[in-house]
C-alpha positions as CSV (number, residue, x, y, z in Angstrom):
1,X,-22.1,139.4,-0.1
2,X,-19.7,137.2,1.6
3,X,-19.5,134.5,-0.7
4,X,-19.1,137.1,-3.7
5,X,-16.1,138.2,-1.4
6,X,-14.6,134.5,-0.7
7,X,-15.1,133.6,-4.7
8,X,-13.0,137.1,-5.8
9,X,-10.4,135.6,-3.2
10,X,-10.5,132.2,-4.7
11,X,-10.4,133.8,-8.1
12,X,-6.8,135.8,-7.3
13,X,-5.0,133.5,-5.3
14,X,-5.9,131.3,-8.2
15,X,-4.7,133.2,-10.6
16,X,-1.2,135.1,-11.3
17,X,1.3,136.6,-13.5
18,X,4.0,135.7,-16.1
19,X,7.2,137.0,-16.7
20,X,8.4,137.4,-20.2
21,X,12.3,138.3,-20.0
22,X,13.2,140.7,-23.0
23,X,14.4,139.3,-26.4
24,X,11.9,136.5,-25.5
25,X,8.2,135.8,-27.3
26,X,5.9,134.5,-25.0
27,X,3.8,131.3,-26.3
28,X,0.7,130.2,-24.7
29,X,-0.4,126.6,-24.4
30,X,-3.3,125.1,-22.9
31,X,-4.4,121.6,-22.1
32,X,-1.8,120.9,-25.3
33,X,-3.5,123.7,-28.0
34,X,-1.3,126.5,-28.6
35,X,-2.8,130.1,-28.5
36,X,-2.9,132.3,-32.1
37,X,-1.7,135.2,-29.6
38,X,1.5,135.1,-28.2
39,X,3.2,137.6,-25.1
40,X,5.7,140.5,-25.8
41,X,8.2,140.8,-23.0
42,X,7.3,142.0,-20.0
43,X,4.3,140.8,-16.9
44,X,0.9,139.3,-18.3
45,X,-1.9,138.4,-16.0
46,X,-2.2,134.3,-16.2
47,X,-4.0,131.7,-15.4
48,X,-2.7,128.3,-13.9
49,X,-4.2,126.3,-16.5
50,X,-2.4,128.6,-19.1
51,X,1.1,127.1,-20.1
52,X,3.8,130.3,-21.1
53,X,6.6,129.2,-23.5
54,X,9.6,131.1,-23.5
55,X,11.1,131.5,-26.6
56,X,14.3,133.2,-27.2
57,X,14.8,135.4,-30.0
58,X,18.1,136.3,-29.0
59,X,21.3,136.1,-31.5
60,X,22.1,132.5,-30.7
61,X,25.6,130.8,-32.0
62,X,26.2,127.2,-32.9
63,X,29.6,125.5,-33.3
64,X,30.6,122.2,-35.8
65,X,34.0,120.6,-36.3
66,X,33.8,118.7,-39.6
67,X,35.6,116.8,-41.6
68,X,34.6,117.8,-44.7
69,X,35.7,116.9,-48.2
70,X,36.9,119.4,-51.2
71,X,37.0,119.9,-55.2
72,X,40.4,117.4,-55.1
73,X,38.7,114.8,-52.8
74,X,41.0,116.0,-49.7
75,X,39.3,116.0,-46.6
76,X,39.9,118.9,-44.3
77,X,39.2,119.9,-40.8
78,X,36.9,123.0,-40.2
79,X,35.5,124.9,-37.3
80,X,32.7,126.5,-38.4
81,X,30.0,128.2,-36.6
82,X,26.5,130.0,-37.3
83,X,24.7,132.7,-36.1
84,X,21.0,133.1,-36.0
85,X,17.8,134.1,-34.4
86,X,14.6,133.4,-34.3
87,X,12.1,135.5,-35.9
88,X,9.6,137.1,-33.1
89,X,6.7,136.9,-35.7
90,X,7.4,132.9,-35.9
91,X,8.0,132.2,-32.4
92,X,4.5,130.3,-32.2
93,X,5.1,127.9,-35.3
94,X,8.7,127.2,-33.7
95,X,6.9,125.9,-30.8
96,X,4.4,124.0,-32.3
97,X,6.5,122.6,-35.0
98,X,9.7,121.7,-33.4
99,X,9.3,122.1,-29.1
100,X,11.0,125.0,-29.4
101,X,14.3,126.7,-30.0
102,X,16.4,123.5,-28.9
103,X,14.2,121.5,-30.9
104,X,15.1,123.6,-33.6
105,X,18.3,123.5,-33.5
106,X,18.7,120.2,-32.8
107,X,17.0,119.0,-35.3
108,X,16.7,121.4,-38.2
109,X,19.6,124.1,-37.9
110,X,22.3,122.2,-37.1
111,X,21.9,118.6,-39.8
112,X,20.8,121.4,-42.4
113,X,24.6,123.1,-41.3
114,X,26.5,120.2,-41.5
115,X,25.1,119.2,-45.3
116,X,25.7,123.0,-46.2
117,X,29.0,122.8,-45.4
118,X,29.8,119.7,-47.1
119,X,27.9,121.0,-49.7
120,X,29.3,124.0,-50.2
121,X,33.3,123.1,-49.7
122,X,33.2,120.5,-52.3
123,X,33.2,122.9,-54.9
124,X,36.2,124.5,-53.7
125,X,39.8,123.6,-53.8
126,X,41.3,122.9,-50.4
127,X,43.5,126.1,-50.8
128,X,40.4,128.4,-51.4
129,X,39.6,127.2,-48.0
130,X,42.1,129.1,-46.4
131,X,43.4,131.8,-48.6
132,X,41.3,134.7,-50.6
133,X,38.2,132.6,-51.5
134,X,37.8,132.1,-48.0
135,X,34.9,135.2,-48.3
136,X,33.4,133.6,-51.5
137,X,32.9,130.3,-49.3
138,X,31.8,131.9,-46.6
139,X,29.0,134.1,-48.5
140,X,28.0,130.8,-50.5
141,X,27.4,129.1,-47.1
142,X,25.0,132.1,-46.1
143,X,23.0,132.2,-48.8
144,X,22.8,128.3,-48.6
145,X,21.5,128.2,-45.5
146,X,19.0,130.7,-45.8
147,X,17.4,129.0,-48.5
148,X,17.0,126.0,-46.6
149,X,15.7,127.4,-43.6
150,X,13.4,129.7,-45.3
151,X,9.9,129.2,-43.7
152,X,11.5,127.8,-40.9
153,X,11.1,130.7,-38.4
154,X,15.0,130.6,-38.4
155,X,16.9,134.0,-39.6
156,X,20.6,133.5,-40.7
157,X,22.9,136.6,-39.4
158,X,26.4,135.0,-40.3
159,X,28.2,132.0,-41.3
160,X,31.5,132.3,-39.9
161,X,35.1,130.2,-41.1
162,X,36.7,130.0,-37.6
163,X,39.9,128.0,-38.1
């Protein structure tokens, strides 16, 4: 009886729980495989060999300064900036894929947003830029860059023309 009593103590000091903050998905790793389930916010019994990936699904913003040529071949100066999230439903994928949401970003979301904007501008003239085409470029940069991260486990709220 004892030692059924000192291997149940074993067993729970051995074990814990996991905090999932809210706006977060949970993703569960273990000796490098990643679970098919992942956590919904909130405490989840866990074991140590168990590792918990917080991914944030919050709105997230990035910011670019670019040089960026035009229709005339004039290169202007932009501050642009996106505004995304990642999907919930994807959070696993976006850790196995890419490390997670920095990985992401780093490596997918923001070279994808730099070519868009290049991309995009060029078939504008520099005034459009800055006068009532502004919207037209802006909506043209949206839907660019929700066609390229489609898949991606990336979801494109805004493309924004700061300054």
């Amino acid at each position: 009886m004892k030692r059924w009593l000192l291997l149940l103590v074993v067993a729970a000091l051995a074990s814990g729980c996991a905090a999932v903050p809210a706006g977060h998905v949970g993703v569960l790793e273990t000796f490098g495989a990643v679970h098919k389930e992942t956590w919904d916010p909130g405490i989840h019994a866990w074991g140590p060999w168990f590792g918990v990936h917080r991914i944030n699904c919050r709105t997230l913003q990035a910011e670019e300064k670019t040089s960026t040529p035009t229709s005339e071949g004039l290169v202007v100066g932009l501050d642009v900036s996106i505004v995304y999230h990642v999907q919930p439903g994807m959070a696993k994928e976006v850790y196995a894929r890419y490390g997670g949401v920095d990985g992401l970003t780093q490596n997918v979301l923001l070279p994808e947003f730099r070519s868009s904007v290049r991309d995009v501008t060029a078939a504008f003239l520099t005034s459009d830029l800055y006068s009532g085409k502004r919207n037209e470029v802006t909506l043209r940069l949206n839907d660019e860059m929700r066609k390229r991260l489609a898949g991606r486990g990336i979801e494109v709220e805004a493309v924004l023309l700061r300054n």
